[in-house]
C-alpha positions as semicolon CSV with decimal commas, in nm:
position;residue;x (nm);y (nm);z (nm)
1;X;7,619;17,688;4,157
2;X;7,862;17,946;4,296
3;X;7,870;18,020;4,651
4;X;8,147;18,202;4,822
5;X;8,127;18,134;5,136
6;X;8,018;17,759;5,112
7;X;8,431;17,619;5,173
8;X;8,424;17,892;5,523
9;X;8,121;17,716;5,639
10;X;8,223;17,357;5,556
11;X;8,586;17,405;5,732
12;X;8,408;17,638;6,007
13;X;8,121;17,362;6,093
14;X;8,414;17,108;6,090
15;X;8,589;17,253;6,364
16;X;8,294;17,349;6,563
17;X;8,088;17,009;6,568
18;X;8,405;16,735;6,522
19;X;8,265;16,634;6,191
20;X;8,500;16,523;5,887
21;X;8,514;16,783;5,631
22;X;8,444;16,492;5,326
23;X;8,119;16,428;5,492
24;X;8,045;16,722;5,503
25;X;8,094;16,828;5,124
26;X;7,893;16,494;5,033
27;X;7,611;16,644;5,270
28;X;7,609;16,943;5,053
29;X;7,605;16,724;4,752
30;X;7,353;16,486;4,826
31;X;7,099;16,775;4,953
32;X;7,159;17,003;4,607
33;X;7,074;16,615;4,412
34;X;6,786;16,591;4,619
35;X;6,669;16,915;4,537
36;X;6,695;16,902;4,177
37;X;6,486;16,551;4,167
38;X;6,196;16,761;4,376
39;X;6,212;16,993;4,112
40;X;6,236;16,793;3,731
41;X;6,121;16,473;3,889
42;X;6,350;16,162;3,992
43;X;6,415;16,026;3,654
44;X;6,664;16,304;3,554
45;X;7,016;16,183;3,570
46;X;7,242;16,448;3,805
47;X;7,554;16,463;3,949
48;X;7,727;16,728;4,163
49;X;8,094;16,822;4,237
50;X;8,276;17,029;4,479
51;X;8,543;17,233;4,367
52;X;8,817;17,268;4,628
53;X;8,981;17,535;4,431
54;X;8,716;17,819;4,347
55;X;8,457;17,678;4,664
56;X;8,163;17,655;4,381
57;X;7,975;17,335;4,365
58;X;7,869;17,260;4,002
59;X;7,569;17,032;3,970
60;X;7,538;16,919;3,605
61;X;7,245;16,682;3,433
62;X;7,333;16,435;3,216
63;X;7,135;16,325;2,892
64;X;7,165;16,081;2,641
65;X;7,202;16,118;2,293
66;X;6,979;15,970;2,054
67;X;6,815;16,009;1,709
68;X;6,443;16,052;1,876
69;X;6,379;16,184;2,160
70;X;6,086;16,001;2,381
71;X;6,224;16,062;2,738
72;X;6,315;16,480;2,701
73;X;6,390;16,421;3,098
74;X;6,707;16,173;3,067
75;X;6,727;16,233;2,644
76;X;6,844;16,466;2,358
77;X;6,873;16,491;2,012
78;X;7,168;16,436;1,783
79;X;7,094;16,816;1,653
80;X;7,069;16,948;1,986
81;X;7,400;16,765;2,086
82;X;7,585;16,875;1,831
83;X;7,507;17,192;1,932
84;X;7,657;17,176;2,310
85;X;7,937;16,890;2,147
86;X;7,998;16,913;1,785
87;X;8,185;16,592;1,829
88;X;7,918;16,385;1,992
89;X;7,747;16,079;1,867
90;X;7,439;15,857;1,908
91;X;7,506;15,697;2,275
92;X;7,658;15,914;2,396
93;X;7,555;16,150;2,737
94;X;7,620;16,496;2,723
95;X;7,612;16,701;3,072
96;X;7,467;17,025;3,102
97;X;7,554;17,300;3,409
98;X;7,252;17,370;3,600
99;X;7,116;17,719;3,786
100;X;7,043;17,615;4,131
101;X;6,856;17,952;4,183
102;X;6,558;17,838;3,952
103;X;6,484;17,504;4,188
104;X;6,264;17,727;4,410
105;X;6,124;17,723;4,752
106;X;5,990;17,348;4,792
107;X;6,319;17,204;4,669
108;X;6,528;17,457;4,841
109;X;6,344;17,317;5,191
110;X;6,416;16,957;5,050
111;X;6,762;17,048;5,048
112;X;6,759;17,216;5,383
113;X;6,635;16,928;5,535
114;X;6,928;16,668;5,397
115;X;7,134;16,883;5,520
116;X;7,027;16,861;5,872
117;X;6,969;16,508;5,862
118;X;7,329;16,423;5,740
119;X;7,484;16,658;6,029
120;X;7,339;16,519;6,283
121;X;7,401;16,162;6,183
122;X;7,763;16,263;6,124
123;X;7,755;16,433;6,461
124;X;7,614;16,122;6,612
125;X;7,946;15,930;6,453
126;X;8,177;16,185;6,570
127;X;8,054;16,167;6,938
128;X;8,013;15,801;6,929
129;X;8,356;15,757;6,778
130;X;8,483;16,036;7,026
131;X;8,409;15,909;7,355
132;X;8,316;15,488;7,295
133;X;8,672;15,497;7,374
134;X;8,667;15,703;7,715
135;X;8,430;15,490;7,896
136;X;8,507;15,483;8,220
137;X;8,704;15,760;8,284
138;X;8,566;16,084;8,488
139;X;8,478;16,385;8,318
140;X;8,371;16,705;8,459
141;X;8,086;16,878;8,279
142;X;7,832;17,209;8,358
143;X;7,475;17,140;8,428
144;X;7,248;17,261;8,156
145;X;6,892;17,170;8,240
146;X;6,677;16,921;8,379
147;X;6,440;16,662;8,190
148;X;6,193;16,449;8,421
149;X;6,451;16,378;8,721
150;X;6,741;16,351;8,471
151;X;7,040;16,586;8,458
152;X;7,176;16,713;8,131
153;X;7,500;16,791;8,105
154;X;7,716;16,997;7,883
155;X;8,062;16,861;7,805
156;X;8,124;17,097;7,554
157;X;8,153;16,897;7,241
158;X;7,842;16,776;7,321
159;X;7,564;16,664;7,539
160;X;7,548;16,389;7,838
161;X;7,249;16,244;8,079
162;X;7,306;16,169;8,407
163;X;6,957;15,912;8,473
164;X;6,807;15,950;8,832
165;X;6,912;15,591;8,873
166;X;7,261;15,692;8,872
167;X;7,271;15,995;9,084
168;X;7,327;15,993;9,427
169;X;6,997;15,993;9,675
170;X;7,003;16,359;9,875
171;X;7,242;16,519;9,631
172;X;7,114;16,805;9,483
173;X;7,221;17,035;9,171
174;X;7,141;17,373;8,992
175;X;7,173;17,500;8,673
176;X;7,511;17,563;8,604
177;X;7,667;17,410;8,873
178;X;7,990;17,205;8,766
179;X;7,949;16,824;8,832
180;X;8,209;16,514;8,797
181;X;8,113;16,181;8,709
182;X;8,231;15,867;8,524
183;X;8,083;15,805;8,137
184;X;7,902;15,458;8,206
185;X;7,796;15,385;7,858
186;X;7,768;15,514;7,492
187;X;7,481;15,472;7,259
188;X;7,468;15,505;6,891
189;X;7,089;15,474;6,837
190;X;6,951;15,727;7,064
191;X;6,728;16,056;7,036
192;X;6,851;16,207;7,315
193;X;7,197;16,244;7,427
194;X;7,420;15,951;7,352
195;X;7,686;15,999;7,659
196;X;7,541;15,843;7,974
197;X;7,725;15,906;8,297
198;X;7,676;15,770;8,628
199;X;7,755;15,890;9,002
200;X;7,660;15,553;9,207
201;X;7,872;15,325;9,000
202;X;8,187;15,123;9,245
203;X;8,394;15,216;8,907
204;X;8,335;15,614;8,994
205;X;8,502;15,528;9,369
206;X;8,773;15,339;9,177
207;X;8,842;15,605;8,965
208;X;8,859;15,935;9,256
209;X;9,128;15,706;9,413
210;X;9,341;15,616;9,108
211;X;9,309;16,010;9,066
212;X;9,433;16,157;9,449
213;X;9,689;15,835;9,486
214;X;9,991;15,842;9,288
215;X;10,093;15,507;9,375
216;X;9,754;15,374;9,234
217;X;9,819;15,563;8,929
218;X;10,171;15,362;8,875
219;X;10,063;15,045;9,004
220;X;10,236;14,995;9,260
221;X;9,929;15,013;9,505
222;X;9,651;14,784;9,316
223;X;9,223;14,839;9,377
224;X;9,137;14,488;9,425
225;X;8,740;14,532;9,429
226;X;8,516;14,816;9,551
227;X;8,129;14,830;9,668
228;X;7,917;15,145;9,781
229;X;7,551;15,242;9,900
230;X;7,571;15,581;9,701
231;X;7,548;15,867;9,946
232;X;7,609;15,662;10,297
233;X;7,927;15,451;10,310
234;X;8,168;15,205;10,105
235;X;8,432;14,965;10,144
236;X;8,759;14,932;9,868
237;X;8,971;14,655;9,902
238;X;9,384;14,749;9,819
239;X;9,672;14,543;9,832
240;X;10,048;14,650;9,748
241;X;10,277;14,529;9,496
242;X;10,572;14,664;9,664
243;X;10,631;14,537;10,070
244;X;10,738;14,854;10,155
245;X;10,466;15,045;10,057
246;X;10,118;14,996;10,323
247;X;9,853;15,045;10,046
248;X;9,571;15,174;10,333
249;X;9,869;15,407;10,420
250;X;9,876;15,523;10,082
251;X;9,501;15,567;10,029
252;X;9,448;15,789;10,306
253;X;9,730;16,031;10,277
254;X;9,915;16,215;10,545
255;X;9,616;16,318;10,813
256;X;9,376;16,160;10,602
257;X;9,427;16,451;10,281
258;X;9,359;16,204;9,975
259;X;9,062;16,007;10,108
260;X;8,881;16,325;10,225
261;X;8,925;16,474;9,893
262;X;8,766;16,146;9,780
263;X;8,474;16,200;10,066
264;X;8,420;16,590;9,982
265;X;8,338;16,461;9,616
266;X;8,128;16,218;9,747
267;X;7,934;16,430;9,964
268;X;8,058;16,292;10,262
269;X;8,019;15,897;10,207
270;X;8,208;15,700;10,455
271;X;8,458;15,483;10,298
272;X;8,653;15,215;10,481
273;X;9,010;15,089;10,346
274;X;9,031;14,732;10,336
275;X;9,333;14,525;10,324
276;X;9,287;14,262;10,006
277;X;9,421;13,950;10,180
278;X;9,452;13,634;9,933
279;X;9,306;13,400;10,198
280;X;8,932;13,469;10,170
281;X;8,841;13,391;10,518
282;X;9,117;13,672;10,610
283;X;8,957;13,897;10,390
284;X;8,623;13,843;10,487
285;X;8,731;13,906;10,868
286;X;8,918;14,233;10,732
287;X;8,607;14,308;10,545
288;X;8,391;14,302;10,871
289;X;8,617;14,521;11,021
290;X;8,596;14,681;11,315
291;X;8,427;14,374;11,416
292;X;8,608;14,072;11,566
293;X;8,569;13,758;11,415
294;X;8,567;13,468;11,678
295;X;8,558;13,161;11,382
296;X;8,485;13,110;11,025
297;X;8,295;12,864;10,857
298;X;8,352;12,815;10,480
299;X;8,138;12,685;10,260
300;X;8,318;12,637;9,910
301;X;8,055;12,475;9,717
302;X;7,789;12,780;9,761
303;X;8,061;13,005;9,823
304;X;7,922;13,116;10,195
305;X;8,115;13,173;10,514
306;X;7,908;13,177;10,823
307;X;8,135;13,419;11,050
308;X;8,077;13,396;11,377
309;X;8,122;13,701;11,621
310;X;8,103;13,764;12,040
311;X;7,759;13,863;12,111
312;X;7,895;14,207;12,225
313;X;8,044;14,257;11,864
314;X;7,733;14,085;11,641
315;X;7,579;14,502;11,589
316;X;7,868;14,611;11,496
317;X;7,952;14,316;11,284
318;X;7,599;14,331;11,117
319;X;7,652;14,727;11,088
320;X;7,293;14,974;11,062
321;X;7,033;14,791;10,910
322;X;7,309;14,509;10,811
323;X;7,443;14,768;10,601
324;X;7,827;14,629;10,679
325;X;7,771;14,277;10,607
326;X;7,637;14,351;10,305
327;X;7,923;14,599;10,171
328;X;8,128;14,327;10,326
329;X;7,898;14,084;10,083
330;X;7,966;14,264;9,778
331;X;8,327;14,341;9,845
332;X;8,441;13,970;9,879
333;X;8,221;13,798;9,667
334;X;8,064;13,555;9,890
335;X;7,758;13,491;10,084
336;X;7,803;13,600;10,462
337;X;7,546;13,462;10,775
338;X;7,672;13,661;11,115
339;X;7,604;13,501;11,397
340;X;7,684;13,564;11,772
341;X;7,874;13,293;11,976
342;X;7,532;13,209;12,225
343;X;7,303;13,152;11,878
344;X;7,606;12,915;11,763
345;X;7,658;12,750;12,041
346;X;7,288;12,671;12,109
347;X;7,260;12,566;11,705
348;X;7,538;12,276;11,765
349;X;7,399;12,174;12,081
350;X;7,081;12,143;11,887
351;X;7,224;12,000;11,620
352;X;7,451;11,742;11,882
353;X;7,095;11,620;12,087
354;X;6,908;11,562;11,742
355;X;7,186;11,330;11,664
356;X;7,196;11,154;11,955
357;X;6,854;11,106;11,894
358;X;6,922;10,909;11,602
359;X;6,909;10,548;11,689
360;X;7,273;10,357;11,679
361;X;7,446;10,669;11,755
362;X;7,632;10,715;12,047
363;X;7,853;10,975;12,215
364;X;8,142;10,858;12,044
365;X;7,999;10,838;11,712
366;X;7,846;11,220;11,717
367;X;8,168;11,358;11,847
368;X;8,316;11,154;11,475
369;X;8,010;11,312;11,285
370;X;8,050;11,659;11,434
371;X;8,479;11,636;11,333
372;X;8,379;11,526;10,985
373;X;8,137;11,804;10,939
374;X;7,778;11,646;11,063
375;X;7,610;11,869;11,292
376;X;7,237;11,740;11,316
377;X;7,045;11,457;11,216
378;X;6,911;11,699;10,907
379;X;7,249;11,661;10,764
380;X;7,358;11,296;10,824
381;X;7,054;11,186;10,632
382;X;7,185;11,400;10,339
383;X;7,498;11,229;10,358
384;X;7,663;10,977;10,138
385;X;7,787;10,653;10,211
386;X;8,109;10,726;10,054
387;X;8,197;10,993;10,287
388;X;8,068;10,779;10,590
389;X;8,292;10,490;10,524
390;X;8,574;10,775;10,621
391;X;8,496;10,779;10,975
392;X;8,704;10,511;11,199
393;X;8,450;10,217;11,294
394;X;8,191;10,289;11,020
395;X;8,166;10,038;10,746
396;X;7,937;10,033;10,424
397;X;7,641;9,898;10,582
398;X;7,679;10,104;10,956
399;X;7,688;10,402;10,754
400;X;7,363;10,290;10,557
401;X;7,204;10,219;10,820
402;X;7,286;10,507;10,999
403;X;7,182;10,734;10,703
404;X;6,818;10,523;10,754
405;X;6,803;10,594;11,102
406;X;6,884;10,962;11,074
407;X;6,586;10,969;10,814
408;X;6,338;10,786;11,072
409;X;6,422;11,045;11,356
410;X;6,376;11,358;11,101
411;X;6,025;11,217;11,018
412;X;5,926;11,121;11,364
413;X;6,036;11,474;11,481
414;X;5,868;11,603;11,228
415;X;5,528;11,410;11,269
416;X;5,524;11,502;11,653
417;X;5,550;11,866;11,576
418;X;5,293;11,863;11,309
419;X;5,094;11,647;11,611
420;X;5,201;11,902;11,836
421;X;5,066;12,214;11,655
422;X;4,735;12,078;11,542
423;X;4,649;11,987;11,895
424;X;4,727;12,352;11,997
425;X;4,520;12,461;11,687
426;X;4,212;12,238;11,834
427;X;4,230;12,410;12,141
428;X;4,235;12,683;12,030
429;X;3,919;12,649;11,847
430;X;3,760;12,525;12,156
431;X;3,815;12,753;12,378
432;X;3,569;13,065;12,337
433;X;3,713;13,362;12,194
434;X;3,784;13,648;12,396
435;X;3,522;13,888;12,270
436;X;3,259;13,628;12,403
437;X;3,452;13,589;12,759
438;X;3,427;13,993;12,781
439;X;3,069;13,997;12,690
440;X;2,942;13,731;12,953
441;X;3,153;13,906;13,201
442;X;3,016;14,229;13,151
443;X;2,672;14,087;13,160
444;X;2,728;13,903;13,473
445;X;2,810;14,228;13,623
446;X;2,508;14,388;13,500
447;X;2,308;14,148;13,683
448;X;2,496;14,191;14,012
449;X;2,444;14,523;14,025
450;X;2,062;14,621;14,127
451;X;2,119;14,398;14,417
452;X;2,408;14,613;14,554
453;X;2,221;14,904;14,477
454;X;1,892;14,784;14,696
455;X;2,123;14,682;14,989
456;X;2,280;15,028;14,966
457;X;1,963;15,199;14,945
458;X;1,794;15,010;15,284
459;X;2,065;15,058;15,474
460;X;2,089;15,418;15,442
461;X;1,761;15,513;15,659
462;X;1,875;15,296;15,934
463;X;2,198;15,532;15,959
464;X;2,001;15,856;15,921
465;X;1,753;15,752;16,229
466;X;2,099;15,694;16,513
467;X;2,262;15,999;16,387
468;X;2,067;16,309;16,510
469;X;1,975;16,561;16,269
470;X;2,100;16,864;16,500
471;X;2,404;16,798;16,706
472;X;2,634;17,062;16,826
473;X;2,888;16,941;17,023
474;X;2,973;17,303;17,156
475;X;2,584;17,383;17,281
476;X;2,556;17,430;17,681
477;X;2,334;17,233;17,808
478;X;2,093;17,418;18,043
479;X;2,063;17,500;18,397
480;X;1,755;17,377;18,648
């Protein structure tokens, strides 16, 4: 099969889509075998070749020679052979050049429809192979159209989807408006487009920074951990490699230039600039920032800290809706409980009477318990005897028996609540409810009433008869 123009379109499609010539040419190939079997049937034995030189590729069937012929599809005879190979011999397989043009219509759309398949699978490699190595970096695309809430993309090269789970709440978008955003993930297997980017993702903050700050860029100025709520604020923790350099310094810019640029993109999310301090409770208090921290407690074993604040601070240490303690959360890594000074205070004293409660316990003992870390009854009779023995004047068996005792006052505390709130629950059920208190007021009323209105009703001739009906207090009275 000649076609002229069949090595332009190879090296044009190529260049256009990303796709290795080879593949292509073995596309072509594989679509002109196809359509030969839909035309002589799949037994016939056919190869095809692409000629680099003249552009043509020749598709040939092969045939074996034999003395009979039963199989005319894959067979021919000796006489028949000699006349294409005067040389050839029994066994032998002669091939013969074949005239594309006479496959027809049905085989022609066979072919048509390989060759579709095969470029977009080797389209799906060359965007797979193309950008699974870019993940994570920000590209800058044109929006094309819009499917169910998701925004399609054009890169250029190729399609992306930005989901509706990944786009920013309030931010809106038009066909071909340009839009930046970080490639989150890469599929192979996937109908629609394979490139999925994201504009909520900490990693997108990360990135606008390492972009407007040089100094992130060479390392010198290090992103220790980021966390956002898309569209209203985020934290980003720095720290400095170099003592001379202050990384918030070198995040904001002179009057604030690089982190606006960062907050334009954004659409005006508020970002704070932390200082990354290696001592967690440091960080944490950094973290709460502009808040100020009056004392931390650390808990390393569920990796909490329950920060304590002055009441005047605790709003703006919990933030709107607790939004800063929980950027403050995801920033450092651990669990944070605010609390104001008053509601501490009032928890140990709590926590001080139900151990002196306890029986055996004295005020000496509970200030020991409250130094080693035992700040209610609740948590002595979790305690072990191990760690008991530590206190001065507590041997093995004082600290069993105080671990007994604390047990006893939990479950008589316990039992008089429970005590406590069924007898309010009983009394409740006696007393009658308020509808029926409303209703036998009412009617008590009612029956008061045509009383009054008799009394009212007597009393009103008695007035008429020592007023007179015709007084004028002007009239003359007359002369004799």
């Amino acid at each position: 099969m000649l076609m002229a123009d069949v090595k332009r379109v190879v090296e044009q499609v190529s260049r256009d889509k990303g796709i290795d010539r080879q593949i292509l040419i073995q596309a072509l190939e594989e679509a002109l075998r196809s359509a030969a079997r839909k035309k002589y049937g799949a037994k016939i034995d056919i190869e095809a070749n692409f000629n680099d030189q003249s552009g043509e590729i020749e598709l040939f069937q092969f045939k074996e020679v034999v003395e009979e012929v039963t199989e005319p599809d894959i067979q021919i005879s000796l006489q028949e052979g000699r006349k294409l190979d005067p040389e050839c011999e029994v066994g032998d397989s002669l091939g013969t050049k074949m005239d594309a043009a006479t496959f027809g219509r049905i085989a022609a759309q066979s072919a048509k429809q390989v060759i579709i398949q095969k470029l977009k699978d080797a389209e799906r490699d060359a965007v797979y192979t193309n950008f699974i190595d870019r993940k994570g970096e920000i590209i800058n695309g044109i929006v094309q159209r819009f499917d169910r809430g998701d925004i399609v993309v054009n890169l250029g090269a190729t399609e992306a989807v930005l989901p509706v789970r990944e786009q920013v709440p309030r931010e809106s978008y038009r066909r071909g408006d340009r839009i930046r955003a970080l490639i989150l993930d890469v599929l192979y297997e996937s109908r629609g487009p394979q490139v999925v980017l994201t504009r909520t993702h900490p990693e997108f903050l990360v990135m606008l920074f390492k972009t407007e700050v040089p100094e992130i860029a060479e390392g010198i100025v290090d992103i220790k951990g980021a966390a956002r709520e898309p569209g209203s604020r985020a934290k980003i923790a720095v720290a400095s490699t170099d003592s001379d350099i202050d990384p918030v310094g070198a995040c904001v810019g002179m009057k604030g230039s690089r982190v606006q640029n960062v907050v334009q993109e954004l659409r005006g999310e508020k970002i704070d600039i932390i200082p990354w301090h290696v001592d967690a409770a440091k960080f944490v208090c950094n973290a709460l920032a502009p808040a100020e921290i009056s004392r931390v407690i650390i808990d390393e074993e569920n990796r909490s800290m329950e920060v304590i604040v002055p009441d005047d601070f605790l709003s703006v240490a919990i933030g709107k809706r607790g939004q800063n303690v929980r950027l403050a959360s995801k920033l450092t890594g651990w669990h944070l409980d605010v609390n104001s000074e008053s509601q501490y205070n009032q928890t140990m004293q709590s926590g001080y009477n139900s151990l002196m409660q306890v029986e055996g316990i004295g005020a000496g003992i509970a200030d020991a318990l409250f130094e080693k870390g035992y700040y209610s009854a609740e948590e002595l009779a979790a305690a072990e005897v191990e760690d008991l023995t530590q206190i001065r004047g507590v041997g093995e068996e004082k600290a069993k028996l105080l671990i007994l005792n604390a047990k006893v006052a939990l479950l008589t505390a316990r039992t008089k609540a429970e005590a406590a709130a069924a007898a309010a629950k009983a009394e409740a059920a006696a007393a009658p409810p308020a509808d029926e208190q409303t209703q036998e007021r009412d009617a008590t009323e009612a029956q008061a009433s045509p009383a009054d209105t008799t009394a009212a009703e007597a009393s009103d001739p008695v007035e008429k008869e020592n007023v007179p009906e015709d007084t004028d207090t002007n009239e003359t009275p007359p002369q004799e």
